[in-house]
C-alpha positions as a LaTeX table, in Angstrom:
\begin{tabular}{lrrr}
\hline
Residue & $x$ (\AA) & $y$ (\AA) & $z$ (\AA) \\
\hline
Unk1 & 0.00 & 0.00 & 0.00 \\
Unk2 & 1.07 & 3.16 & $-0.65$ \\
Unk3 & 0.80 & 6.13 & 1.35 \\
Unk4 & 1.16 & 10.10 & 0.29 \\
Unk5 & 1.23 & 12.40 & 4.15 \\
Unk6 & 1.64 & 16.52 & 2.96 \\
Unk7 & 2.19 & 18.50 & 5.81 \\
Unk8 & 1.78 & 22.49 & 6.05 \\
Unk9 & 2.91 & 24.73 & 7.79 \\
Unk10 & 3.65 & 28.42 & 8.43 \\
Unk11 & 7.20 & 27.99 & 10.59 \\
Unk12 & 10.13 & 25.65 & 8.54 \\
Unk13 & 11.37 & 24.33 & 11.83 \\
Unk14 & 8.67 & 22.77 & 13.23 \\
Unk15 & 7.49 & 21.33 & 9.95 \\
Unk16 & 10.73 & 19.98 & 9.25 \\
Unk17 & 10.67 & 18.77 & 12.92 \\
Unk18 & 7.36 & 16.44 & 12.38 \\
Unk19 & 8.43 & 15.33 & 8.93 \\
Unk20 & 11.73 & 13.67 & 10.67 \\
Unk21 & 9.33 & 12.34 & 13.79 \\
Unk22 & 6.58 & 10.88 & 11.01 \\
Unk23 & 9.88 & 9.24 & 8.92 \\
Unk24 & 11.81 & 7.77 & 11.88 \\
Unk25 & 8.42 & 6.04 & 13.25 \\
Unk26 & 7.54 & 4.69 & 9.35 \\
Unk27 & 10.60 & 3.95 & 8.72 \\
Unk28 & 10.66 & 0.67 & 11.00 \\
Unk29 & 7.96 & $-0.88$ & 8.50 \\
Unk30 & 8.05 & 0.82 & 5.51 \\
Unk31 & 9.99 & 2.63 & 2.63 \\
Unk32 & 10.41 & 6.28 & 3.16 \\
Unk33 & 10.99 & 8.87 & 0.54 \\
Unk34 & 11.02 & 13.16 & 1.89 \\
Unk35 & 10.19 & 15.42 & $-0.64$ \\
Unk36 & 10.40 & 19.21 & $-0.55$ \\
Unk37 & 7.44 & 21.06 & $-2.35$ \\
Unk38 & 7.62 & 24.55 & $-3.41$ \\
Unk39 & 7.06 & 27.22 & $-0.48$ \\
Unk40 & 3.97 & 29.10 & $-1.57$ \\
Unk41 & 4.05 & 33.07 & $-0.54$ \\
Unk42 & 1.32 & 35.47 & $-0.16$ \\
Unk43 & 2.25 & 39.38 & $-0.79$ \\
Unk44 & $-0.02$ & 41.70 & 0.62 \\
Unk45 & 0.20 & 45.91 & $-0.14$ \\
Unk46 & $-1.08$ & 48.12 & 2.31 \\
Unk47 & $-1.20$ & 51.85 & 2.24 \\
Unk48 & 0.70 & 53.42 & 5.34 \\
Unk49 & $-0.74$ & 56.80 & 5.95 \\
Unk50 & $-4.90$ & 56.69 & 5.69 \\
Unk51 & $-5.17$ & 59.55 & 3.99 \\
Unk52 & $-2.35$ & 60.78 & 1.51 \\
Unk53 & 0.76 & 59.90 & 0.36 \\
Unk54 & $-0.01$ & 56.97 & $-1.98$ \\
Unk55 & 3.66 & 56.59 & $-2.77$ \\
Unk56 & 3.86 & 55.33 & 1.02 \\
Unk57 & 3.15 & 51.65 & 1.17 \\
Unk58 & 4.45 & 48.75 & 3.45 \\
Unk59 & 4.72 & 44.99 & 2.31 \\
Unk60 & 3.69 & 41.93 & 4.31 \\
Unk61 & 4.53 & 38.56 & 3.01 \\
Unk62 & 2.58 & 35.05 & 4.66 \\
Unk63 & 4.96 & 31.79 & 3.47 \\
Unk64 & 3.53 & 28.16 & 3.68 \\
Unk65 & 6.16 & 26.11 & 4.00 \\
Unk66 & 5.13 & 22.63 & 2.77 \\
Unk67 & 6.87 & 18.96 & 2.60 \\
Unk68 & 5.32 & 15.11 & 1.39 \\
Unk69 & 6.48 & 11.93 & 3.33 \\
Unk70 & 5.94 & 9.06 & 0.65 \\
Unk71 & 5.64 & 5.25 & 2.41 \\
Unk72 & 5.79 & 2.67 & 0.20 \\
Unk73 & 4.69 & $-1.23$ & 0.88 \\
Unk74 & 3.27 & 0.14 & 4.78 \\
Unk75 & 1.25 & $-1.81$ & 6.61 \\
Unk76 & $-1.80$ & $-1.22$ & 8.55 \\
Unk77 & 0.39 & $-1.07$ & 11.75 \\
Unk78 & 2.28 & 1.90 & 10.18 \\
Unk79 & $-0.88$ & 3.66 & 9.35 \\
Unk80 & $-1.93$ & 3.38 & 12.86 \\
Unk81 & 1.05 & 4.12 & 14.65 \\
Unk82 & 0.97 & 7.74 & 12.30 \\
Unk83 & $-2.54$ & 8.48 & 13.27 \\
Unk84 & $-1.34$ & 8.23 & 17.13 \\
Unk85 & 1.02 & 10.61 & 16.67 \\
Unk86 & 0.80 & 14.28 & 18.52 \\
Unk87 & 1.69 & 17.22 & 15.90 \\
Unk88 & 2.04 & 20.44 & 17.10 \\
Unk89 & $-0.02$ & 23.29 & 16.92 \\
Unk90 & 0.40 & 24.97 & 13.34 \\
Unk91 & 1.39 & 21.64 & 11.57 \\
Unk92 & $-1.35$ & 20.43 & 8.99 \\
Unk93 & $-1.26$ & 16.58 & 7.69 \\
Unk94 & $-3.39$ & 15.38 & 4.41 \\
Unk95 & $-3.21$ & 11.54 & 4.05 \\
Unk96 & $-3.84$ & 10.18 & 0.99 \\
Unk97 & $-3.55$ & 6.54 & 0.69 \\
Unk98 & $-3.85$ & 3.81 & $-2.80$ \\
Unk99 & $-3.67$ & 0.31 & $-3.03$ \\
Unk100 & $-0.53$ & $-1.05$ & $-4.93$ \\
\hline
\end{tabular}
């Protein structure tokens, strides 16, 4: 069975931190690939003053940082021992799983 987790997150660290926590425990039973996907980043333009001076503007940037663990031949014990694991706060997981 194969098994696609993509994690997001805001902060690199503790993404990166999960990803290695997910591999080490899946990598008892199963293969383990780590893939890097592009960082996505959202630009946003605001105006300063309220008022005047258009010219005047400030730039915020939001970056998703995001990463897929790839498990080939797991087992159901794999699968269970990655749904009993604690992620922290600000870490997102999508599981996406096919038959071989």
């Amino acid at each position: 069975m194969k098994i696609r987790l993509k994690l997001y997150s805001y902060s690199a660290p503790l993404l990166q931190a999960s990803l290695d926590r997910m591999a080490q425990i899946a990598s008892q039973s199963a293969q383990v690939s780590k893939v890097c996907l592009p960082t996505q980043r959202k630009i946003f333009c605001v105006l300063r003053s309220p008022h005047v001076n258009k010219d005047s503007r400030e730039h915020f940037e939001v970056r998703m940082h995001r990463r897929l663990l790839q498990l080939n031949n797991a087992s159901t014990a794999t699968i269970d021992a990655l749904m009993k694991v604690d992620l922290p706060y600000g870490v997102e997981v999508e599981i996406q799983t096919k038959q071989a």
